[in-house]
C-alpha positions in Angstrom: 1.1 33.1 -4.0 -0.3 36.6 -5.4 2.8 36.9 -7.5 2.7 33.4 -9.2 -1.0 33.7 -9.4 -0.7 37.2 -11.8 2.1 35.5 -13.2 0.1 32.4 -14.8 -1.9 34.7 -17.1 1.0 35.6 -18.7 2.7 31.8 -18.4 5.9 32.8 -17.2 6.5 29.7 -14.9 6.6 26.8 -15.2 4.9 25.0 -11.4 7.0 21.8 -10.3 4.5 20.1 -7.7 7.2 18.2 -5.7 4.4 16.4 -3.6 3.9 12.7 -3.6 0.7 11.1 -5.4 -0.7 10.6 -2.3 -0.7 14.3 -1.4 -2.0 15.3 -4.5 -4.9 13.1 -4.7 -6.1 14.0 -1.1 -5.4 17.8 -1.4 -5.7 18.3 -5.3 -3.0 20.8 -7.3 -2.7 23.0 -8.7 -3.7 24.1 -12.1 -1.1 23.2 -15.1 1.9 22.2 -12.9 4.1 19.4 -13.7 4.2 16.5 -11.1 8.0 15.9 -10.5 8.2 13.9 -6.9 10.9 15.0 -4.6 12.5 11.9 -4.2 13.0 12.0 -7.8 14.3 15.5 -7.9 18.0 14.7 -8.4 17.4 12.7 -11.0 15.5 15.5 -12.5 17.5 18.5 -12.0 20.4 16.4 -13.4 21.8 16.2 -17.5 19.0 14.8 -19.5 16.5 15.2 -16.6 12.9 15.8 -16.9 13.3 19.3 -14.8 16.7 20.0 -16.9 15.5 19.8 -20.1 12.0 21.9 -19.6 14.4 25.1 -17.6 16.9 24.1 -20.8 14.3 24.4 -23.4 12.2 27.6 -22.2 13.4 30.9 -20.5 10.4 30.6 -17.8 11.0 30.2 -14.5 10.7 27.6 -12.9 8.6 27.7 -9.3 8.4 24.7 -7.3 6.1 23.7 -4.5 5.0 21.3 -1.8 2.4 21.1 0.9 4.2 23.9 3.5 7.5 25.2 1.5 9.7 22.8 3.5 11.1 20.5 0.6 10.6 23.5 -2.5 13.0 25.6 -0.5 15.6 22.8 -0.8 14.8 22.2 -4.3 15.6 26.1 -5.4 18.7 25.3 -3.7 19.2 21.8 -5.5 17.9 23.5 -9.0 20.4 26.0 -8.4 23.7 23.5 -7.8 22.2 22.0 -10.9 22.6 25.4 -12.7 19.1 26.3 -13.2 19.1 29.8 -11.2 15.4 30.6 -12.1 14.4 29.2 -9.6 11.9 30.0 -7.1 9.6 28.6 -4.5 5.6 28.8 -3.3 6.7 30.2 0.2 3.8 28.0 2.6 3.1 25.8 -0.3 -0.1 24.6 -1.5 -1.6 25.4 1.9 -0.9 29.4 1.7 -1.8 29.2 -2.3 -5.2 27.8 -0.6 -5.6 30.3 1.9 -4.4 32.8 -1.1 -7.9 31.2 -2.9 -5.4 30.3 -5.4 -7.1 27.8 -8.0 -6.9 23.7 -7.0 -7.9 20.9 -9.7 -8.6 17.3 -8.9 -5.2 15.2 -10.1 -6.5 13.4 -13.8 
């Protein structure tokens, strides 16, 4: 969380909130991610995907997250297959970026 907080002053990443709309309207996000659902990630990651063409069209990394880490770990490993190796994960999720006093938005 401290590394991808320091990291968004200098926008080197681009956040992938993997959690459903539900999630994020009762927890809130995180500030300037990019909501890309995790059943859709697949879809996504692949040719012409919404996840392929950002990693395709910047050099930022790209640093996924969920409520506890469980389902962004599998999506590094997913981006990865896909070819996209910058790619990271919010170890704990949005809960250890709360506990971090990371930043959290209402979803607009």
């Amino acid at each position: 969380a401290d590394e991808i907080k320091a990291a968004m002053k200098d926008d080197a990443f681009l956040l992938i909130d993997l959690r459903d709309k539900a999630e994020r309207e009762r927890h809130g996000l995180i500030p300037g991610s990019i909501h890309a659902p995790y059943a859709d990630l697949a879809e996504n990651l692949g040719s012409g995907g919404l996840l392929h063409g950002l990693a395709a069209a910047s050099d930022k990394t790209v640093v996924f997250y969920c409520a506890y880490g469980e389902r962004s770990a599998m999506a590094v490993q997913a981006a990865r297959e896909a070819g996209l190796n910058k790619a990271k994960h919010l170890k704990g999720g949005v809960d250890s970026w709360r506990k971090e006093n990371g930043a959290i938005e209402a979803p607009s």
